[in-house]
Structure formats: C-alpha cells, structure tokens
FIMI-254361 format. One line per field, with one value per atom (N, C-alpha, C): residue number from 1; residue in one letter; atom name; x, y, z. Coordinates in nm, 4 decimals, always signed. Layout:
pos <- NUM; ...
code <- A; ...
site <- CA; ...
xx <- X; ...
yy <- Y; ...
zz <- Z; ...
! end
This chain:
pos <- 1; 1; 1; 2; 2; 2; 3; 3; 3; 4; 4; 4; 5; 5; 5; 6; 6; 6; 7; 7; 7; 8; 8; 8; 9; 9; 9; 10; 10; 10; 11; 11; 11; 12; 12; 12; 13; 13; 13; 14; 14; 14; 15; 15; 15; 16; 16; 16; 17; 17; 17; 18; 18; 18; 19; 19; 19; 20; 20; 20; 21; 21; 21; 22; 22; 22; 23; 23; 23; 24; 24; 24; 25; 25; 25; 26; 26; 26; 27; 27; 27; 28; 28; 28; 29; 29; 29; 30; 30; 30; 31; 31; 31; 32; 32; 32; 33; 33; 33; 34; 34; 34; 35; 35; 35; 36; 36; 36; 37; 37; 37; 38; 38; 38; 39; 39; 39; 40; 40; 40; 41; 41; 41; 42; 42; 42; 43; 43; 43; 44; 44; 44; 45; 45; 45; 46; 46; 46; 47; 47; 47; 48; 48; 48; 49; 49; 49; 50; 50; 50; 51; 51; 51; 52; 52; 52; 53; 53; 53; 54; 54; 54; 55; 55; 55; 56; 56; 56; 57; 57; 57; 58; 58; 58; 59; 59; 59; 60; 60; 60; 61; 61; 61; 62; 62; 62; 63; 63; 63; 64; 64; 64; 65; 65; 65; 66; 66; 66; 67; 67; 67; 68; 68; 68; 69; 69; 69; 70; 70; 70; 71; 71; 71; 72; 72; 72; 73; 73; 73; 74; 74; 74; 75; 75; 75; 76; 76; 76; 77; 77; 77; 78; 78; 78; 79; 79; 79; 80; 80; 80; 81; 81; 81; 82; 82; 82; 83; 83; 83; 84; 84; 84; 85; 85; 85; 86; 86; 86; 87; 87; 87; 88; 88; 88; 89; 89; 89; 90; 90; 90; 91; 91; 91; 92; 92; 92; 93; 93; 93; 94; 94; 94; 95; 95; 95; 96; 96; 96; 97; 97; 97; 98; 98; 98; 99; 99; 99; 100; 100; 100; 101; 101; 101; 102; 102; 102; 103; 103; 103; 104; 104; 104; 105; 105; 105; 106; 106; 106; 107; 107; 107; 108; 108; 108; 109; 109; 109; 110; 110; 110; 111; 111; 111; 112; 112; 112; 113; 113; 113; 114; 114; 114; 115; 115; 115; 116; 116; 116; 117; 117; 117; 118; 118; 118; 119; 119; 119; 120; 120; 120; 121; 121; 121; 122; 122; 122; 123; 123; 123; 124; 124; 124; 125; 125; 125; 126; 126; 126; 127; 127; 127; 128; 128; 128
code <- X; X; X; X; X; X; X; X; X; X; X; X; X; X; X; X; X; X; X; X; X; X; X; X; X; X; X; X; X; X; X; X; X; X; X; X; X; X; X; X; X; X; X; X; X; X; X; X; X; X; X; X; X; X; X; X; X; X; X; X; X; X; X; X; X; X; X; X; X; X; X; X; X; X; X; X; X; X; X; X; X; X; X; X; X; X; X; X; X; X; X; X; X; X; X; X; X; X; X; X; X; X; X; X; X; X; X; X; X; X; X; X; X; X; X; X; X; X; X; X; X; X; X; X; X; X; X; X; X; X; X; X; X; X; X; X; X; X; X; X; X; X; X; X; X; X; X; X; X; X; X; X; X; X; X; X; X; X; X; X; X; X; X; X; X; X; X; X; X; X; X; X; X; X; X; X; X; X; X; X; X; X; X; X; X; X; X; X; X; X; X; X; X; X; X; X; X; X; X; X; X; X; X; X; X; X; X; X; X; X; X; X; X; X; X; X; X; X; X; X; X; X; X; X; X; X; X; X; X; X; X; X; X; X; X; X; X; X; X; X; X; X; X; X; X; X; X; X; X; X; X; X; X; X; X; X; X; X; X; X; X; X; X; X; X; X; X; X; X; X; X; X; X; X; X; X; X; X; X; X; X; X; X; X; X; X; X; X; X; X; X; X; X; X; X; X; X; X; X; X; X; X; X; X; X; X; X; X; X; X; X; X; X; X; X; X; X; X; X; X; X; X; X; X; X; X; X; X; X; X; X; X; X; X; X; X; X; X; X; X; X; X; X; X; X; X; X; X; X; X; X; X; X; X; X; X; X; X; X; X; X; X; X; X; X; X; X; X; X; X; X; X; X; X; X; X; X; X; X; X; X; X; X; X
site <- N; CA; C; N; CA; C; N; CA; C; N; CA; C; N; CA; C; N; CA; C; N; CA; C; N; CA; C; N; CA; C; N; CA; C; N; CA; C; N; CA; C; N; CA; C; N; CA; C; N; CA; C; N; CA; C; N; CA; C; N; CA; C; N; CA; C; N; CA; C; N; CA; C; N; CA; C; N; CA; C; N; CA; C; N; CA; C; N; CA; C; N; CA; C; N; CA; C; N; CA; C; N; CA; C; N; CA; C; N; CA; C; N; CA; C; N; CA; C; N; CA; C; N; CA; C; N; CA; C; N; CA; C; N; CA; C; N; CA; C; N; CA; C; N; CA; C; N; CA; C; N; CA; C; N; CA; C; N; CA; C; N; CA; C; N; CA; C; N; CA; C; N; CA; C; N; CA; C; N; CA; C; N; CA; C; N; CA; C; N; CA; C; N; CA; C; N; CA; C; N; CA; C; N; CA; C; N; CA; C; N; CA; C; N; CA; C; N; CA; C; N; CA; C; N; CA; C; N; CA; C; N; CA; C; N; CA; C; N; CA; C; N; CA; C; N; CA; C; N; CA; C; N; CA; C; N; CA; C; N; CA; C; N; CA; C; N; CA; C; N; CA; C; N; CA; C; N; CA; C; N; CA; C; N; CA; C; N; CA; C; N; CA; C; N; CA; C; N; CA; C; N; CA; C; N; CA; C; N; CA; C; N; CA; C; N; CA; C; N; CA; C; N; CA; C; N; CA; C; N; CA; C; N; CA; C; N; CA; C; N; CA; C; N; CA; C; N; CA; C; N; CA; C; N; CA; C; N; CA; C; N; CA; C; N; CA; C; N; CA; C; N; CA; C; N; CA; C; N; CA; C; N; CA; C; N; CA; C; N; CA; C; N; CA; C; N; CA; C; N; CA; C; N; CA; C; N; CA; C; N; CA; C; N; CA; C; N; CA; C; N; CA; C; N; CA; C; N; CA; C; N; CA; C; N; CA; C; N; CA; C; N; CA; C; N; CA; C
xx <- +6.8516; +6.7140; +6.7058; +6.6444; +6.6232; +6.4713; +6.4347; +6.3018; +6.3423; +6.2374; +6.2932; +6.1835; +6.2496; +6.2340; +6.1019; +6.0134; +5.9250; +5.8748; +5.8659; +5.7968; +5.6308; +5.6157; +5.5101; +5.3878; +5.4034; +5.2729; +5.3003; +5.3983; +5.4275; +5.3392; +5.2931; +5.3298; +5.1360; +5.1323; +4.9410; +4.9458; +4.9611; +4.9562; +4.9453; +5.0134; +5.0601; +4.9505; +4.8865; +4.7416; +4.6547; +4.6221; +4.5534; +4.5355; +4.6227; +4.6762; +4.6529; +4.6128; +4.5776; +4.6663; +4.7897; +4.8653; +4.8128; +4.8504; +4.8532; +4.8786; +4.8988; +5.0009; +5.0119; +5.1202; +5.1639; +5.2115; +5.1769; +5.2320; +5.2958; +5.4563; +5.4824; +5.5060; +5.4261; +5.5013; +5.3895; +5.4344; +5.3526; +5.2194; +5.1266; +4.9797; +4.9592; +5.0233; +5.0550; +5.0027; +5.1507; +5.1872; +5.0861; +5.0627; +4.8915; +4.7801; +4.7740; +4.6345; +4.6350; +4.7518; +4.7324; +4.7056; +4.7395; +4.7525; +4.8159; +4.7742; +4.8337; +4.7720; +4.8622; +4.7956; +4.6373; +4.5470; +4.4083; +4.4347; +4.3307; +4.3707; +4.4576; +4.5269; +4.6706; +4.5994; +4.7398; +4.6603; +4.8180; +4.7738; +4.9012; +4.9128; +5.0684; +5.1778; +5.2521; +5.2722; +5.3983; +5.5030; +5.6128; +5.7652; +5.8318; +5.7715; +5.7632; +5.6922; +5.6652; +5.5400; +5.5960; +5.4163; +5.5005; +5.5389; +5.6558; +5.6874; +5.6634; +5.6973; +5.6659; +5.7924; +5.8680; +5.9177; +5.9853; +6.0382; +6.0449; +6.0195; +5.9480; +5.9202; +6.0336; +6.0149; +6.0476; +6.0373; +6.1101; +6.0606; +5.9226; +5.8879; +5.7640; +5.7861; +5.7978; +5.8665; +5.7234; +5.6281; +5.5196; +5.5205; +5.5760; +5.6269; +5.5541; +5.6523; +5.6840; +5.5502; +5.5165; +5.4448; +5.2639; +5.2592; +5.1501; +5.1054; +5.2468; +5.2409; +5.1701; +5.2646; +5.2098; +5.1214; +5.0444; +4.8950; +4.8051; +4.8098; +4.7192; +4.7676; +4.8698; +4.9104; +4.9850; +4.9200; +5.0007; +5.1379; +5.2537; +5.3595; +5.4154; +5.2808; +5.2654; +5.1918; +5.1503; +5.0732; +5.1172; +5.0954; +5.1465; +5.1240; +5.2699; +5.2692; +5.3316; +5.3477; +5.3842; +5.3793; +5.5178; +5.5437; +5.6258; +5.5509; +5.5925; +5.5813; +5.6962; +5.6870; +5.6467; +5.7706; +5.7751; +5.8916; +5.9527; +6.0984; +6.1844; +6.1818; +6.2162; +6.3068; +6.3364; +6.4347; +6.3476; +6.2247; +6.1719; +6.1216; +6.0428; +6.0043; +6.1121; +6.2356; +6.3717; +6.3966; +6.3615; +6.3913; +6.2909; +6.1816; +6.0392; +6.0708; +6.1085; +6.1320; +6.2133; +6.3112; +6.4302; +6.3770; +6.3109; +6.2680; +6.1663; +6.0553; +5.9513; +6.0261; +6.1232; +6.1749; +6.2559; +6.3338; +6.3757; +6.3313; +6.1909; +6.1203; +6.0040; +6.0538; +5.9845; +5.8783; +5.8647; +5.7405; +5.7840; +5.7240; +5.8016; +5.7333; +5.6408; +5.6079; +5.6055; +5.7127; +5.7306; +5.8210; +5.6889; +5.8014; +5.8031; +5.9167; +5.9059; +5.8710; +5.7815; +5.8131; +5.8869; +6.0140; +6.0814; +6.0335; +6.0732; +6.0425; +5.9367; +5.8434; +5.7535; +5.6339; +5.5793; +5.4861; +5.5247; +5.6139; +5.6801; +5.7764; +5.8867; +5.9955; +6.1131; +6.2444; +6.3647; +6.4066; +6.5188; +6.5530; +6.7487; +6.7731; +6.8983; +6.9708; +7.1418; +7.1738; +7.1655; +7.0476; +7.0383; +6.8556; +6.8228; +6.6588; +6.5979; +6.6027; +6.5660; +6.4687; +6.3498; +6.3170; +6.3965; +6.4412; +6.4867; +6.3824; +6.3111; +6.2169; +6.0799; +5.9976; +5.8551; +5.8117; +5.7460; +5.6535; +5.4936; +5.4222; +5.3097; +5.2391; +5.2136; +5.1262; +5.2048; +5.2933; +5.4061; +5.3581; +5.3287; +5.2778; +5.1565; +5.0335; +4.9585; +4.8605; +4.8850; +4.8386; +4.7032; +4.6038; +4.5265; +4.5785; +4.4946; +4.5380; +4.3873; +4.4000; +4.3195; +4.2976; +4.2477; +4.2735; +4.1920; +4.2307; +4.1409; +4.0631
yy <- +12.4858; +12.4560; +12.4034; +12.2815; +12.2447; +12.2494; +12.1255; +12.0999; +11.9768; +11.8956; +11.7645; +11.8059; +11.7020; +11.7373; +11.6164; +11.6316; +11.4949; +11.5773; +11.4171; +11.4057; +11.4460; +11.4571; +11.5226; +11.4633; +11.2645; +11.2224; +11.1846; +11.2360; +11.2510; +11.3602; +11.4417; +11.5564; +11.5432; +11.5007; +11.4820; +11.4107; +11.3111; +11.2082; +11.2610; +11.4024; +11.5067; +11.5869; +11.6442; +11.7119; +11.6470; +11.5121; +11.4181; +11.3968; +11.4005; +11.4444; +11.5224; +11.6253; +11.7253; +11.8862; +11.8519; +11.9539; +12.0691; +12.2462; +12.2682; +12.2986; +12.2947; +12.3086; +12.4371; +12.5319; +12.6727; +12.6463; +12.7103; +12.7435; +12.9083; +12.8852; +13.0436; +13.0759; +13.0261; +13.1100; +13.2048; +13.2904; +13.4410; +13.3838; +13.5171; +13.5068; +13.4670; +13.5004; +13.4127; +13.3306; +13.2585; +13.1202; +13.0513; +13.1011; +12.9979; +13.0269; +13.1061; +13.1344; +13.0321; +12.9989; +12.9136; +12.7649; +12.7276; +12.6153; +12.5679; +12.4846; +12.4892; +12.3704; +12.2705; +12.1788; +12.2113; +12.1132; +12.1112; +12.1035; +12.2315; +12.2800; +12.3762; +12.3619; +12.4837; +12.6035; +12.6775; +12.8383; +12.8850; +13.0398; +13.0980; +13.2606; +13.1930; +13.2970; +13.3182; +13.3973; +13.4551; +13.4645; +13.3812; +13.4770; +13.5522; +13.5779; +13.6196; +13.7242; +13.8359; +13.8844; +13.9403; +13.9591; +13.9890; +14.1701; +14.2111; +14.3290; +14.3555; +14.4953; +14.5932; +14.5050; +14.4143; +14.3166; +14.1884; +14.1600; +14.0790; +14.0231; +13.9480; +13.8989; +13.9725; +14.0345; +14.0711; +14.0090; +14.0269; +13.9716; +14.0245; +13.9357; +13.9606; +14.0384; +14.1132; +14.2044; +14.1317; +14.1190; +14.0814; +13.9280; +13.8349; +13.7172; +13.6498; +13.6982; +13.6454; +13.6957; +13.8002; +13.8623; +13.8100; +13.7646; +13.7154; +13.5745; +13.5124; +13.3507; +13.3682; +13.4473; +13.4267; +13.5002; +13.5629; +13.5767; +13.4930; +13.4168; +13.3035; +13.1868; +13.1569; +13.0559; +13.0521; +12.9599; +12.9354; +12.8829; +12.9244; +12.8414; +12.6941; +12.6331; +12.5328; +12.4431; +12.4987; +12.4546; +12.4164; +12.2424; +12.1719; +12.2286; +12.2402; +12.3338; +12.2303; +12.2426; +12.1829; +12.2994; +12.3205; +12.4393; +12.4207; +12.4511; +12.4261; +12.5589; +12.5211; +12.6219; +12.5751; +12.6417; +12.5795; +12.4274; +12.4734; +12.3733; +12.3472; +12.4438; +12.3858; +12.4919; +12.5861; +12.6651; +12.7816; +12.8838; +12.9427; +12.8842; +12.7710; +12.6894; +12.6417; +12.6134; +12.5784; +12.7754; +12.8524; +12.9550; +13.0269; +13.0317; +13.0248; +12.9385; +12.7970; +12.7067; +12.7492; +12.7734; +12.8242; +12.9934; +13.0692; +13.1748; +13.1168; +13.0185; +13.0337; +12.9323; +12.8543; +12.8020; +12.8874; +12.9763; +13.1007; +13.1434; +13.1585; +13.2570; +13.1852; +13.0671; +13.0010; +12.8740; +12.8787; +12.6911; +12.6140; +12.5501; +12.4024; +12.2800; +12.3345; +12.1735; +12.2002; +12.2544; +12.2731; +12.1645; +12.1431; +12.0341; +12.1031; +12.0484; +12.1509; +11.9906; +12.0373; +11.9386; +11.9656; +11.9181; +11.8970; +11.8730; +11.9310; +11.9152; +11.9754; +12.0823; +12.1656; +12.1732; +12.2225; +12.2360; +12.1520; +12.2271; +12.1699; +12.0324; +12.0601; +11.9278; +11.9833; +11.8803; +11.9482; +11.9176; +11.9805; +11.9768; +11.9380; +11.8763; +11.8651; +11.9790; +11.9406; +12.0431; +12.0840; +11.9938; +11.9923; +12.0078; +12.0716; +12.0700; +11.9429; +11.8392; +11.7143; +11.7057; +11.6648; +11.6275; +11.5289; +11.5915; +11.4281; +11.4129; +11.5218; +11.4386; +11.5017; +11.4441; +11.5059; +11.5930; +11.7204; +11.7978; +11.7280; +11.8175; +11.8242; +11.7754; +11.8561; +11.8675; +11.7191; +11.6783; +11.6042; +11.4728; +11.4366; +11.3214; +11.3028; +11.3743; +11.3653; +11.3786; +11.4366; +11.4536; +11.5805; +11.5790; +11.6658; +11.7918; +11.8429; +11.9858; +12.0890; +12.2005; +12.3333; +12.4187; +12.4693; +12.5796; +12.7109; +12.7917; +12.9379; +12.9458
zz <- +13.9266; +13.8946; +13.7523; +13.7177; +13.5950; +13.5494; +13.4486; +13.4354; +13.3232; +13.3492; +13.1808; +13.1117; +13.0010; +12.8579; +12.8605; +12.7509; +12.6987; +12.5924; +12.5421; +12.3799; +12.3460; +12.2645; +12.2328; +12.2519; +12.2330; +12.2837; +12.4521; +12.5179; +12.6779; +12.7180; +12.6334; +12.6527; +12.6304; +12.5754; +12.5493; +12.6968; +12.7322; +12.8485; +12.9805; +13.0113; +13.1145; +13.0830; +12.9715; +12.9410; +13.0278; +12.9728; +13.0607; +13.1651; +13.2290; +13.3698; +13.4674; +13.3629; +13.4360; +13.4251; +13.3278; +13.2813; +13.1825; +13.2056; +13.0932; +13.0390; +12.8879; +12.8118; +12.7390; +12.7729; +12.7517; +12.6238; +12.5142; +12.4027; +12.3606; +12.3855; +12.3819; +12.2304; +12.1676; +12.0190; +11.9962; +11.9209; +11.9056; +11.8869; +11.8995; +11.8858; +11.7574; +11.6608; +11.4857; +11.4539; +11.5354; +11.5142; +11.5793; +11.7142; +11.7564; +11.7045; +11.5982; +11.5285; +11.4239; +11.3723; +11.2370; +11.3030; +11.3956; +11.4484; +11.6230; +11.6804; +11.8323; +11.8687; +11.9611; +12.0365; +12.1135; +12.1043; +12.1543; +12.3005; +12.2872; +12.5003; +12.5054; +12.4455; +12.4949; +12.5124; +12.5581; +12.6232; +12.5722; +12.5317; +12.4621; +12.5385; +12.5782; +12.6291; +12.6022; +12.4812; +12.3986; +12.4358; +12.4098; +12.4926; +12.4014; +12.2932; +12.1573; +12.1574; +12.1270; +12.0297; +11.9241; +11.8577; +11.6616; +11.7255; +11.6373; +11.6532; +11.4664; +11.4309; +11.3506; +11.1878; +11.2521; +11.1368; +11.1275; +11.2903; +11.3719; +11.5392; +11.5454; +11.7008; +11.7580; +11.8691; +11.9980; +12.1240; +12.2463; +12.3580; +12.4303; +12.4854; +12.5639; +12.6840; +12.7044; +12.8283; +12.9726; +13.0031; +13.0600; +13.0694; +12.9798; +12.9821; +13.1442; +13.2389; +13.3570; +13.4446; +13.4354; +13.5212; +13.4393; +13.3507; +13.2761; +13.3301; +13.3327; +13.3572; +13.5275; +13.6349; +13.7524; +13.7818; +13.6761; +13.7434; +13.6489; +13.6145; +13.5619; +13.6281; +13.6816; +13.7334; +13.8708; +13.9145; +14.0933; +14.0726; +14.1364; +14.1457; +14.1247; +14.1969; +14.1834; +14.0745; +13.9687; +13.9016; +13.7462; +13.7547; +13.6671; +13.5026; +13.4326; +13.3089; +13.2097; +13.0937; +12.9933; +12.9100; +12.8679; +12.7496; +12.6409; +12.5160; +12.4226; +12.3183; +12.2048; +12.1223; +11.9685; +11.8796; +11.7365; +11.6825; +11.7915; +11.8041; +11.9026; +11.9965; +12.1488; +12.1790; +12.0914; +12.1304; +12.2783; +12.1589; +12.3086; +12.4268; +12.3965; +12.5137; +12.6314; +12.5549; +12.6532; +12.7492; +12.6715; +12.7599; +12.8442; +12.8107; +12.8635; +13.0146; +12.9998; +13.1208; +13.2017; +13.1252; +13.2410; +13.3338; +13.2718; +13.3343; +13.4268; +13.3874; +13.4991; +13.6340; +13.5836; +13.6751; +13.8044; +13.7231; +13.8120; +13.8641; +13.8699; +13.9421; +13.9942; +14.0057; +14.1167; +14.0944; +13.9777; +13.9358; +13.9799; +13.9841; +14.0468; +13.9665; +13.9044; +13.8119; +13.6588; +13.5666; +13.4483; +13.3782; +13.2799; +13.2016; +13.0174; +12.9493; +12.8644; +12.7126; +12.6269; +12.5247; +12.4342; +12.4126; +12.2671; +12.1344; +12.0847; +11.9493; +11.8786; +12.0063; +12.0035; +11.9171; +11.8324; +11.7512; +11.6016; +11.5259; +11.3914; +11.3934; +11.5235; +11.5026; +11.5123; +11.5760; +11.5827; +11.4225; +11.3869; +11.2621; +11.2699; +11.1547; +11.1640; +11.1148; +11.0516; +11.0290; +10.8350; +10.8016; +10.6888; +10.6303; +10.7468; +10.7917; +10.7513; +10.7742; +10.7982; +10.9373; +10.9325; +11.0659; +11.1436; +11.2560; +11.3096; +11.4645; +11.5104; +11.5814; +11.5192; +11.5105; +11.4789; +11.5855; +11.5454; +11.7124; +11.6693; +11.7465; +11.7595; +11.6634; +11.5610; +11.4554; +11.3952; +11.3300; +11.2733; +11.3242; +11.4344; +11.5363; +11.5088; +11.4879; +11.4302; +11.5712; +11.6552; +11.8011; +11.7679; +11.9103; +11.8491; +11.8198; +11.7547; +11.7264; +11.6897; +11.7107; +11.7243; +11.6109; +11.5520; +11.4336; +11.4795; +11.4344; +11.4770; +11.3508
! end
C-alpha cells in the first residue's frame, strides 16, 4: 500500500477539489499557524517536555472520516505526515495523499530550504 507525494500549491488545488487537508502537527504548532481549511489531528501531542505519540491517532481519523474520503496530510516537514499516511493507509483509506514539504519546508543537510512548505509558498494560511 502506498500514497503520492504533492507539492504544496497541488496540495491547495486537491482542497479545491474537494480534499481535506489533515494537519498532524501538535495542537501548538496549529495554533500559531496552519493551512486555511485544515482540520487538526495530531500524530503528535505536546507531552509534559516533548511531543509524544498520539495513541487515538487512528481511531480519531476514522470517526471523522469515511474510508473513503479524500485526505491531504500534512505536517511541519514531511516527516509525521509521511507516517500519519502510511498508518491511515494500513488501516484502510484509500484516498490519502500526503504534501511534502509540509507547513515550514524540507531542509538540506545544512538547513537550507530546498523545497518551500506551506506558509514559505505564500499559500493561504489561518492564524488562531
């Protein structure tokens, strides 16, 4: 089971569409900022000094969401969102696509942006 990857203004285009777009980074990280529209499902939460796993993760997603129902998930950089995908894929979605480069941007090995995310693109965005 896989899922592909798209870019961040792919990733608005699939909103459009009719997608929607899961943002798993902690309740935090979507308070300071988050793609416009998104809906937030931690695969993260803040713990007592570092994020922890979301133990409810899975069982959160499928009761807000049908199996079938077109997702776009993103994080801060693609790392939780890549694992977020691979779980809801396991357990059964069938229309998850994940965006790269997530909220901030992938980074090199010298923290260089080398792709822009979300905010970086200049795409809409939300504030609390």
């Amino acid at each position: 089971m896989s899922f592909s990857q798209l870019s961040p203004a792919e990733a608005l285009a699939k909103m459009r569409e009719g997608y929607t777009y899961v943002d798993v980074r902690t309740e935090s990280e979507f308070a300071e900022g988050r793609p416009a529209g998104s809906i937030n499902v931690p695969w993260l939460v803040d713990g007592p000094i570092d994020p922890v796993p979301n133990a409810v993760f899975l069982a959160a997603m499928t009761a807000r969401f049908a199996k079938d129902a077109p997702l776009v998930v993103g994080c801060k950089a693609g790392a939780r969102s890549s694992k977020a995908c691979a779980a809801l894929v396991g357990a059964g979605f069938t229309a998850v696509l994940e965006q790269r480069a997530g909220w901030d941007g992938t980074r090199g090995a010298f923290g260089e942006i080398k792709e822009p995310g979300w905010w970086r693109a200049n795409l809409p965005v939300e504030r609390a």
